[in-house]
C-alpha positions in Angstrom: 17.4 15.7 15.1 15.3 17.9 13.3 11.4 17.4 13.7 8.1 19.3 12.3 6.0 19.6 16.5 2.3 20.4 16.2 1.8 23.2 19.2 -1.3 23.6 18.7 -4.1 22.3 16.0 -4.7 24.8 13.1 -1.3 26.5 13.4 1.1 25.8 11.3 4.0 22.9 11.9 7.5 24.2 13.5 10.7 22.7 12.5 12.1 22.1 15.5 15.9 20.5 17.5 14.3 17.5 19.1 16.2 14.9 21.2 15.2 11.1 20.6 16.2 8.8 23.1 18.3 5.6 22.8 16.2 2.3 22.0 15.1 0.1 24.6 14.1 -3.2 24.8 12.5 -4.4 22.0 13.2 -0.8 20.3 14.1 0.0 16.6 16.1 3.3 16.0 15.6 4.1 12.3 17.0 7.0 10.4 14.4 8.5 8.0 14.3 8.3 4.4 10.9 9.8 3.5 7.5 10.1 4.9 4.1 10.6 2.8 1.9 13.3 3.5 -1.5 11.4 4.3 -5.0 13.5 5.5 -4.9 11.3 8.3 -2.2 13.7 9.6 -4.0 16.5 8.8 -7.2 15.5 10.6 -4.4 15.6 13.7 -2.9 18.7 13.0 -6.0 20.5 12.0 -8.0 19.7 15.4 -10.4 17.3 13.9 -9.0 14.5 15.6 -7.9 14.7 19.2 -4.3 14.6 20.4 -2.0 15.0 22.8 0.0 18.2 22.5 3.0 18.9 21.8 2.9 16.0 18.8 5.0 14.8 16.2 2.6 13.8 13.3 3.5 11.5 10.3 2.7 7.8 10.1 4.0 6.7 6.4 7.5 6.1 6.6 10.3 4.2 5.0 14.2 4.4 5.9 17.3 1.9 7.1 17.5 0.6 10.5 20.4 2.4 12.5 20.4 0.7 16.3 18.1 -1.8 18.1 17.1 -2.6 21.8 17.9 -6.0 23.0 15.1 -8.4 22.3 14.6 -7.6 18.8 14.5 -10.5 17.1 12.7 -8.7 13.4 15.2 -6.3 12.0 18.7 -5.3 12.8 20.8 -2.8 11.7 21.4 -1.9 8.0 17.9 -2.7 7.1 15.8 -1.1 5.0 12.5 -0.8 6.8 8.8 0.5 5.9 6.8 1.7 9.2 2.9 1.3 9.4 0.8 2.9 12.4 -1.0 -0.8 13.2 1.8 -1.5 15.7 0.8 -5.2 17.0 1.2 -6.6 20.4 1.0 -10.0 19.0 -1.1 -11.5 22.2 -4.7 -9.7 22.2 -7.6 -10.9 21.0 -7.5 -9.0 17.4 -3.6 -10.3 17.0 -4.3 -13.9 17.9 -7.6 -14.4 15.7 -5.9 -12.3 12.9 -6.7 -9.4 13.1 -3.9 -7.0 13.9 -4.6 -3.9 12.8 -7.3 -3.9 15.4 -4.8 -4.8 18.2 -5.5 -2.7 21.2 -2.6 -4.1 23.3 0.2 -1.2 24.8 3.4 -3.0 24.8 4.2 -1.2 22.1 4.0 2.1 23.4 6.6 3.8 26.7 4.6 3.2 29.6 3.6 6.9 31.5 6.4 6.6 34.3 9.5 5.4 31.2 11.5 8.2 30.0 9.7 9.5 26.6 10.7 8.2 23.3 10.8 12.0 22.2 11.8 15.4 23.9 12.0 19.3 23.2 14.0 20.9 25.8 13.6 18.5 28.7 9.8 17.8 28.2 8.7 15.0 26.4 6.9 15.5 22.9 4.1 13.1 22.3 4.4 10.5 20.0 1.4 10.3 17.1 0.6 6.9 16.3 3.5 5.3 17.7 5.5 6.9 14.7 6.1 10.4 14.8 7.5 10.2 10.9 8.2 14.0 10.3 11.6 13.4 11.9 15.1 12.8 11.0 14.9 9.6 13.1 12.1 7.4 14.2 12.3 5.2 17.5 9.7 2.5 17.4 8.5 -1.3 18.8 9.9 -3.9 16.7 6.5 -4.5 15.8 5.8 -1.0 14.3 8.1 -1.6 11.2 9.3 -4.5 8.6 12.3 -5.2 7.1 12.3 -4.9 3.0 14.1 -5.8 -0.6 17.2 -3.5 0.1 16.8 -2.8 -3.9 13.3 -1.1 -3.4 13.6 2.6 -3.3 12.7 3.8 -0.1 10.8 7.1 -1.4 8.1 5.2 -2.9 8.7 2.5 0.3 6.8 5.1 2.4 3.6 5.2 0.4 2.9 1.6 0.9 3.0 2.2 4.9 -0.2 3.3 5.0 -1.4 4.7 1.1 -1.3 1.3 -0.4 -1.7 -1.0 2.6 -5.4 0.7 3.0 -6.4 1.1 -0.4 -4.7 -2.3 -1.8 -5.9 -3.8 1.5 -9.5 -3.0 0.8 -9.2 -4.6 -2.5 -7.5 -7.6 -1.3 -8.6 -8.4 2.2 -11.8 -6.2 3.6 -13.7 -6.3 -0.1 -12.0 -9.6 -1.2 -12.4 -8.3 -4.9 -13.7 -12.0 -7.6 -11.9 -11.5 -10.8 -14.4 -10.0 -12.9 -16.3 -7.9 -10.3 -16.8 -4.4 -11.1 -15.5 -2.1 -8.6 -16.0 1.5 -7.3 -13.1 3.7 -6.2 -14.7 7.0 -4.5 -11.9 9.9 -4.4 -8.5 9.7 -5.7 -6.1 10.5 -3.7 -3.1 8.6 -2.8 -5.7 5.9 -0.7 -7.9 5.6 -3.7 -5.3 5.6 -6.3 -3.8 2.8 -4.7 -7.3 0.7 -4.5 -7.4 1.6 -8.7 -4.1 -0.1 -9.0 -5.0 -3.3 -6.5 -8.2 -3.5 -8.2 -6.1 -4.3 -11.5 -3.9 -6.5 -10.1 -7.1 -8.4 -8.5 -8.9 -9.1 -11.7 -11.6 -6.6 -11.8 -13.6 -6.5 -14.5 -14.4 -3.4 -14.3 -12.9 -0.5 -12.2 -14.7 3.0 -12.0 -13.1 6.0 -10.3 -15.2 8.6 -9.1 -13.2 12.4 -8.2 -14.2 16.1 -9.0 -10.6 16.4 -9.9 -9.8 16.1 -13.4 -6.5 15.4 -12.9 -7.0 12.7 -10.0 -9.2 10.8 -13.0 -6.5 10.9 -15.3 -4.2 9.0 -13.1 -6.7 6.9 -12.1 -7.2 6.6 -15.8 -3.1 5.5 -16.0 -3.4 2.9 -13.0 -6.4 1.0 -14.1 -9.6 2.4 -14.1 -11.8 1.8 -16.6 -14.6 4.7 -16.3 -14.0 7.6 -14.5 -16.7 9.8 -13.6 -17.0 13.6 -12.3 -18.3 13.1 -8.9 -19.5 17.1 -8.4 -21.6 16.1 -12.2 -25.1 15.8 -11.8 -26.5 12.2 -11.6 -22.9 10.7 -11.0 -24.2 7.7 -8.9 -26.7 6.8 -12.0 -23.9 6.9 -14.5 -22.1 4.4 -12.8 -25.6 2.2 -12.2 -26.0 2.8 -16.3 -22.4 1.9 -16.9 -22.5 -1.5 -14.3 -26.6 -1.8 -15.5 -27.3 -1.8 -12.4 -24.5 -1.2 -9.6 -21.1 -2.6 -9.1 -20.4 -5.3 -6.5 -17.8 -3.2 -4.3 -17.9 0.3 -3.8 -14.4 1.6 -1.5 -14.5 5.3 0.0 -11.5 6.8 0.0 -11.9 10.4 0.9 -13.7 10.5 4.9 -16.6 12.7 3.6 -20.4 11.8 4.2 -21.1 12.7 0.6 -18.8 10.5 -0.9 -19.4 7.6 1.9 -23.4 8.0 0.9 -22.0 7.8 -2.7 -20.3 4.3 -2.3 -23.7 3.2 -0.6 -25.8 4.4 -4.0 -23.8 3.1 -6.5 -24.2 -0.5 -5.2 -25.8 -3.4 -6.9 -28.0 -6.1 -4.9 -26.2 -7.7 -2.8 -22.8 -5.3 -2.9 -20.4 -4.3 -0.4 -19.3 -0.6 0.6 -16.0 -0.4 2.2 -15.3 3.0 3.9 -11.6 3.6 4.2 -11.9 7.2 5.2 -11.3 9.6 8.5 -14.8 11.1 8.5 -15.9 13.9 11.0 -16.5 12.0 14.7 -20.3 12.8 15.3 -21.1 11.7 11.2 -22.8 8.5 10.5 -23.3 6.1 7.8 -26.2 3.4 7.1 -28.1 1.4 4.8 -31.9 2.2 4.1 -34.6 -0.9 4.8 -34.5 -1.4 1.5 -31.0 -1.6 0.7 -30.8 -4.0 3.6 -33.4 -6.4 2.2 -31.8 -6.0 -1.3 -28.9 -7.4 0.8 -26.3 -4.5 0.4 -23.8 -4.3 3.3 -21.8 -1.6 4.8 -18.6 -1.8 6.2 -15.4 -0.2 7.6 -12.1 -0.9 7.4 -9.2 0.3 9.5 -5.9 0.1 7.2 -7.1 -2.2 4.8 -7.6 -5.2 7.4 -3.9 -5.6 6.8 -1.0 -7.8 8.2 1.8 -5.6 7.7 4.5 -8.0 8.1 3.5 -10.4 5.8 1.7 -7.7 2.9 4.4 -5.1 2.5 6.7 -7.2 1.4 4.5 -8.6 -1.0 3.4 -5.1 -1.9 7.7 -4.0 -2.6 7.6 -7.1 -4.9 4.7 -5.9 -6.9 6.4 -2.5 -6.9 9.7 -3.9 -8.7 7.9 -6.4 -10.7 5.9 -3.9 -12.2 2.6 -4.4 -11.0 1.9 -1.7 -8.8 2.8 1.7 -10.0 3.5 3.6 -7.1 5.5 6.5 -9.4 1.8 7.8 -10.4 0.8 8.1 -7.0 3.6 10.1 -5.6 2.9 13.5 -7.0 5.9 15.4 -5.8 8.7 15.3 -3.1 9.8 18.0 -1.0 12.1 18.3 2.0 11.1 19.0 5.9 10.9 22.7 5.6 8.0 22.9 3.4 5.7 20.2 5.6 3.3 22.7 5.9 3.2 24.0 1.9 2.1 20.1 1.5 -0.6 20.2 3.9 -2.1 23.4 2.2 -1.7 21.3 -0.9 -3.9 18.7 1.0 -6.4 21.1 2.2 -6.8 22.1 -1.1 -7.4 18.3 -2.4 -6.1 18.7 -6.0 -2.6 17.0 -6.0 -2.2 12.8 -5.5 0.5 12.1 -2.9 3.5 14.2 -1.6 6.8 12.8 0.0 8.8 14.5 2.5 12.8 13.1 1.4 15.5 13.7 3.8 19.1 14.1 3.5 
């Protein structure tokens, strides 16, 4: 199968004749129908982020179910499937008190003396966040992917494996938006877009998106938000106090910068909650003042929206074909394998919403 390999961070991606091995027990083969083009990759592929070389990025997948190992008990073949990076064991402590996107168990991974999921020539390829979606074929745990309404189109599927599960997520589960709270989106990209659109569907009463990017605004503008402001303007954060009079009661970063994580922090109101969504730099920190702690602000992370995948992206392909969630704004343009690496200039850059990679 054909497969963009990372050799080595900052360089670009090579389209590459990769063999993928047969599934195993509790294995899903799945031939690819389209991936998203998320900065979480980049972080990878760029350097920012350790990883094993030689890797197979992508993590936002969606495509039909072509073999499975015995055990598997979830999917079978013929199904159309969305992937999402918070493989669960199902038996650690996060999975058994709820929380499995913070599962830290390995049964989902090819232990270090199995034969490798992925190989180039005879030597395994690493496999990024038990995905490796920039492939003609995926081979995953049972537990990395769900099984979907066969009607829903699988190349805006992919977005919700990890675009829409964070940012609706952090609406829905980490924030757990009131109808009628006002809301803060920082950045808006295909995370933040996707927090705009939840925050509808949740009742805000009032949903302000914050971008430099004109553009980004006016979508934001088309999915919900009812303010948009100009982040690089002078005296943003006390626009949106003047707007709220006095602060909103949820602020979500959606980009991984300090600035714009120290923006979600200003913009609250007493007693509000910043959700930071974003891949920031490893050795940068966030906090709350004295102040803003006896004002009783709060300050939170959350990894992939908190979500239960199994259950929510179902729920999220409903909202798609009932209209509620407009995932045709987010998806900015689609492009096949071979230009991987025009759409992470694109991303670099920062002025486009979200890309799909389609395949044939």
């Amino acid at each position: 199968m054909k497969a963009a390999i990372c050799f080595e961070p900052g360089t670009p991606l090579e389209i590459r004749d990769v063999t993928i091995d047969k599934p195993g027990p509790r294995e899903v083969l799945i031939r690819t129908a389209a991936t998203g083009v998320c900065r979480s990759d980049l972080h990878f592929v760029d350097g920012s982020y350790p990883a094993p070389l030689p890797f197979i990025p992508g993590h936002e997948a969606a495509g039909i179910v072509e073999a499975v190992g015995d055990g598997v008990s979830t999917v079978r073949p013929g199904d159309a499937v969305v992937t999402c990076l918070s493989a669960y064991c199902g038996h650690c402590e996060f999975c058994v008190t709820g929380r499995m996107a913070l599962c830290i168990g390995q049964d989902t991974k090819r232990g270090p003396h199995q034969h490798p999921r992925l190989s180039l020539d005879g030597a395994p390829v690493n496999q990024l966040l038990n995905l490796s979606a920039y492939a003609e074929q995926m081979l995953v745990h049972e537990h990395a992917c769900v099984a979907i309404n066969p009607d829903m189109p699988l190349d805006r599927a992919c977005v919700i494996g990890c675009a829409v599960t964070t940012g609706a997520g952090a609406v829905f589960n980490a924030a757990d938006v009131t109808p009628g709270e006002t809301v803060a989106i920082v950045g808006c990209g295909g995370v933040g877009l996707a927090a705009v659109n939840a925050a509808k569907i949740a009742g805000a009463g009032r949903i302000i998106a914050i971008d430099p990017v004109a553009d980004k605004r006016a979508l934001a503008e088309k999915l919900g938000a009812t303010d948009c402001i100009d982040s690089s303007a002078d005296g943003a954060a006390e626009q949106v106090i003047e707007l709220t009079k006095g602060g909103v009661h949820h602020a979500i970063e959606a980009v991984g910068r300090p600035a714009s994580a120290n923006m979600a922090v200003k913009v609250l109101r007493r007693g509000g909650t910043a959700t930071i969504l974003g891949m920031m730099p490893l050795a940068e920190k966030v906090g709350l003042s004295a102040m803003e702690l006896l004002q009783g602000k709060k300050l939170q992370g959350s990894l992939m929206g908190n979500n239960r995948f199994p259950v929510e992206i179902p729920r999220l392909v409903e909202f798609y074909m009932r209209g509620m969630l407009d995932l045709d704004t987010i998806i900015a343009e689609r492009l096949p394998l071979g230009r991987i690496n025009e759409a992470f200039d694109a991303l670099r850059v920062g002025d486009s919403a979200r890309s799909v990679i389609v395949y044939n």
